[in-house]
C-alpha positions as CSV (number, residue, x, y, z in Angstrom):
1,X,44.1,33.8,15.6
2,X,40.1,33.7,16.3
3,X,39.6,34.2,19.7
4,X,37.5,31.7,21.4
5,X,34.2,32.5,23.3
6,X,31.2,30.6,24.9
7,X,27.9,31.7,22.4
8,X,24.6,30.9,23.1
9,X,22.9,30.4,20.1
10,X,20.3,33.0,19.9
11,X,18.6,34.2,16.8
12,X,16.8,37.4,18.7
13,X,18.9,41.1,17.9
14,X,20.3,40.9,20.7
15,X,24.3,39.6,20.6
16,X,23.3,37.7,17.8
17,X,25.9,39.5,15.6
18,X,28.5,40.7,17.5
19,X,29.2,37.6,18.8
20,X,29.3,35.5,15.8
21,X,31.4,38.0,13.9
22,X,33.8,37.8,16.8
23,X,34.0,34.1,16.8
24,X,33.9,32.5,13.1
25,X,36.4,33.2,10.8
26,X,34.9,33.2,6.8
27,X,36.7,30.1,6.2
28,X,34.7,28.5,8.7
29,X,31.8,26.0,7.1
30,X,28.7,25.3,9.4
31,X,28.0,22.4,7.0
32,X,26.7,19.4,8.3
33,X,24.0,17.7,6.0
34,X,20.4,17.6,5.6
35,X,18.3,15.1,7.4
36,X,16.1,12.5,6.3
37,X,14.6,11.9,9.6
38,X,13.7,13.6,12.7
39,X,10.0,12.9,13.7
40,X,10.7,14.8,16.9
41,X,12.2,17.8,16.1
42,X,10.1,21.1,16.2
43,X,10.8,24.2,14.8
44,X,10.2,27.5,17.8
45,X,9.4,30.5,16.2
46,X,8.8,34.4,18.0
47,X,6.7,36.6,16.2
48,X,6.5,34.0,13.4
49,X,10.0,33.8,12.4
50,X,12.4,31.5,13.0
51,X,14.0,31.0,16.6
52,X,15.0,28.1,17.9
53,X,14.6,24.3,18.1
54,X,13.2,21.8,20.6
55,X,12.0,18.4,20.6
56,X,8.9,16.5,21.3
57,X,9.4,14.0,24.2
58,X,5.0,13.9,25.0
59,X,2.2,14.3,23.3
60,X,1.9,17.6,24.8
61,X,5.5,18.5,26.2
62,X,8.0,19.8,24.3
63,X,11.7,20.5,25.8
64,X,14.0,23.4,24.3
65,X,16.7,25.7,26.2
66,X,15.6,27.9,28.4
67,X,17.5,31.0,27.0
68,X,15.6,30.8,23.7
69,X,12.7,32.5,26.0
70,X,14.3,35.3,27.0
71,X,15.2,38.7,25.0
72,X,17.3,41.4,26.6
73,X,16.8,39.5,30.3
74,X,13.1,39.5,30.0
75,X,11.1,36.7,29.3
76,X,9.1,36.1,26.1
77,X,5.5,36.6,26.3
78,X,3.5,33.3,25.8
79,X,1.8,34.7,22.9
80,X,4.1,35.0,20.7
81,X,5.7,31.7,21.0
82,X,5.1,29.0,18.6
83,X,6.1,25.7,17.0
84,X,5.9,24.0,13.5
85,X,5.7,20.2,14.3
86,X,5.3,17.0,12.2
87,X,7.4,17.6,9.3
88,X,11.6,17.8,8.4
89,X,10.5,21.3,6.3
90,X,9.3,23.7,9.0
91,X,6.9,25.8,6.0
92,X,4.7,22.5,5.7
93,X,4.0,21.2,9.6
94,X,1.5,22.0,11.8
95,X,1.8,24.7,14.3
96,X,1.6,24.5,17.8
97,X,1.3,27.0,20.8
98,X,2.0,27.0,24.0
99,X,-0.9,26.3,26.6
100,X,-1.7,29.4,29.3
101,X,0.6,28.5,31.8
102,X,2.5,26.0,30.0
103,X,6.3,26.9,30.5
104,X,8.1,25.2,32.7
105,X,11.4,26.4,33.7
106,X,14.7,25.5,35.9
107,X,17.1,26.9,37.6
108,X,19.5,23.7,37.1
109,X,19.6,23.2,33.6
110,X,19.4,25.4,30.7
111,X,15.9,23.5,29.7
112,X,12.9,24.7,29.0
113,X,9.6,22.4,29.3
114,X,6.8,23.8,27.2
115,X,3.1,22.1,27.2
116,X,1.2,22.4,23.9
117,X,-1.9,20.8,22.7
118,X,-1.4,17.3,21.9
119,X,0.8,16.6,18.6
120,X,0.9,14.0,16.0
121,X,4.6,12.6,16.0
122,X,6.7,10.8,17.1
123,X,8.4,11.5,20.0
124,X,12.0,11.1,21.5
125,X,12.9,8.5,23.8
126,X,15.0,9.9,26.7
127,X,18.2,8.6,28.0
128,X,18.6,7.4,31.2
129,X,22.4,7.3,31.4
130,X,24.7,9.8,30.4
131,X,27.1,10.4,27.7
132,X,31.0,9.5,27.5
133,X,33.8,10.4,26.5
134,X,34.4,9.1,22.7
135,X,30.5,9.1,22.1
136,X,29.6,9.7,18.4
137,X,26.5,11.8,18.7
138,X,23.9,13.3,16.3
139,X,22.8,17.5,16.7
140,X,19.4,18.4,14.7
141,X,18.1,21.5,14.2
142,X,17.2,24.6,11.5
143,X,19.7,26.9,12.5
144,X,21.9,28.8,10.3
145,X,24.0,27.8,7.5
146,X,26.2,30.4,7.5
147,X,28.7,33.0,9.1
148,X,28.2,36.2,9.8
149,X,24.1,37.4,9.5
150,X,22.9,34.2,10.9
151,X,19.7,35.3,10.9
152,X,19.6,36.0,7.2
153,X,20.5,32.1,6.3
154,X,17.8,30.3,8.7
155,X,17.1,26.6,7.4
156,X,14.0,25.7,6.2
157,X,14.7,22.2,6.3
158,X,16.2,20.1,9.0
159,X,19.8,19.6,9.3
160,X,22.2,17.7,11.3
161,X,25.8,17.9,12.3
162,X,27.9,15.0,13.6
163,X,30.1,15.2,16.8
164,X,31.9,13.3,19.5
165,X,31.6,13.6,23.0
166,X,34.7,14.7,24.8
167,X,36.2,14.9,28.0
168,X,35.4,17.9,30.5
169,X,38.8,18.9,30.8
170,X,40.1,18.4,26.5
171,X,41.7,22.0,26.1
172,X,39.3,22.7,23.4
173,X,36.4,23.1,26.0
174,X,38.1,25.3,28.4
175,X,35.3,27.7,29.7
176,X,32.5,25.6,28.3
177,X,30.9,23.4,30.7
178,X,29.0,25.6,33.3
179,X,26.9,24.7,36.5
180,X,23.0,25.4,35.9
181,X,23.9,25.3,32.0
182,X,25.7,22.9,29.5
183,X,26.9,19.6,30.8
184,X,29.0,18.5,28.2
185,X,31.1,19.1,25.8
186,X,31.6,18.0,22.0
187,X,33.6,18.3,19.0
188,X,33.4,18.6,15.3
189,X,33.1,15.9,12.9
190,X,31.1,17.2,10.1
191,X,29.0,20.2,10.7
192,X,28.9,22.5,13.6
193,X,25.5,24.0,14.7
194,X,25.3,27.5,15.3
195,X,22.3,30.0,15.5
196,X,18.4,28.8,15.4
197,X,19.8,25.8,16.6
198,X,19.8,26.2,20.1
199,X,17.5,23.7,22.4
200,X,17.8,21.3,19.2
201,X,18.1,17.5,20.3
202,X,21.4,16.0,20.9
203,X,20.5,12.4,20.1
204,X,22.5,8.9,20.2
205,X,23.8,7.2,17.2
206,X,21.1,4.3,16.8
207,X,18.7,2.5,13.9
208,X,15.5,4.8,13.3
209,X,13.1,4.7,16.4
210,X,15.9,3.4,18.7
211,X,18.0,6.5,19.4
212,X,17.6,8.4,22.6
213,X,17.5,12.1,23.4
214,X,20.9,13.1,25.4
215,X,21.3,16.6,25.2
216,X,19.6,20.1,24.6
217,X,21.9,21.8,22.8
218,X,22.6,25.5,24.2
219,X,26.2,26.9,22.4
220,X,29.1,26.1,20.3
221,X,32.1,28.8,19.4
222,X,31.0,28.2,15.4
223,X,33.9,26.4,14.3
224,X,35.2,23.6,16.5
225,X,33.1,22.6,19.7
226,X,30.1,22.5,20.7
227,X,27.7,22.2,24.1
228,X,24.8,20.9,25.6
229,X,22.6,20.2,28.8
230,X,22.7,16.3,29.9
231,X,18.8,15.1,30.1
232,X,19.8,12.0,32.0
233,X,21.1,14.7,35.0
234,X,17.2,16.1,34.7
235,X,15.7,12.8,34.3
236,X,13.6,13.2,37.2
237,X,12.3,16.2,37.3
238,X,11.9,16.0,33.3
239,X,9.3,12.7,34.1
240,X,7.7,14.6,37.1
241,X,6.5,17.9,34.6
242,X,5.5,15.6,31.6
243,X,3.2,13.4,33.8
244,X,0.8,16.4,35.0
């Protein structure tokens, strides 16, 4: 039997394959499918190659999870930080980079607010009311498609998995849900994200244009559930950063 453990999705050295190896079986299929829309997803990259994924919710703000700035307990230098916006196949959008100052961090949520020159997409509408139990919810992102080397089987095109929001207390979440890191928890209905995926938009079922931002993503065990910081619980502060 696989043993369970909380993973955040990091695409860095570090943990990144001891602690997939640990958690996915072979027979385990990321899957999910590839998406044919996502105007406000972004591709984060270190050093030029691949990282993470965030999600435009300004013209000059983009929100991820905070751990995707940190290697080894020490955080990322600005300057080597960047995004690919404005297209569903990171090698053809624009890139972006982070202004001098432009990270804006919390010590409630695993978020990370990141201000960039102004981009030319669309951009998420946020929730103002949280998720329930039942929920069907979309996850985007360009994380892997694979077990094992994660790193070696990076997306280039966006891809999405489908889950349901479940109660705080289902079994299957059991040491999931933290304080200061992922407010809810969700199960597999086709696809589970995994690495490169992290700070990826957790978005509301809804026609094109109408669904709503309701999670960054930050972990999932690689076969069954999944996790994610609740935007509506940083609504606040989230609308106080992105009007400077």
């Amino acid at each position: 039997m696989v043993r369970r453990m909380r993973v955040l999705l990091l695409t860095g050295l570090f943990l990144m394959t001891v602690s997939v190896m640990s958690v996915a079986p072979a027979s385990a299929v990321i899957g999910g499918a590839r998406s044919t829309y996502g105007p406000w997803a972004v591709r984060m990259l270190i050093d030029g190659k691949p990282a993470c994924t965030g999600t435009a919710i300004a013209k000059r703000w983009i929100i991820s999870a905070s751990h995707c700035f940190f290697e080894q307990g020490q955080q990322v230098s600005v300057k080597r930080v960047s995004f690919r916006v404005g297209s569903l196949d990171m090698r053809k959008g624009a890139t972006v980079r982070p202004v001098p100052g432009g990270l804006v961090g919390s010590a409630h949520a695993d978020m990370m607010l990141v201000k960039v020159p102004p981009m030319k997409v669309r951009t998420a509408r946020l929730a103002t009311s949280g998720v329930h139990p039942g929920e069907a919810v979309r996850q985007y992102g360009w994380g892997a498609t694979c077990t094992g080397d994660e790193n070696a089987c990076q997306s280039p095109v966006l891809k999405q998995s489908r889950l349901r929001v479940v109660r705080p207390d289902d079994p299957r979440c059991d040491g999931f849900t933290a304080p200061g890191g992922s407010d809810f928890c969700m199960a597999k209905v086709s696809g589970i994200p995994a690495g490169g995926d992290s700070g990826g938009p957790v978005m509301t079922v809804a026609p094109r244009g109408k669904e709503k931002l309701v999670g960054v993503f930050d972990g999932s065990d690689r076969e069954k559930t999944a996790e994610a910081g609740e935007v509506s619980r940083q609504l606040s502060r989230i609308r106080s950063v992105i009007a400077r």
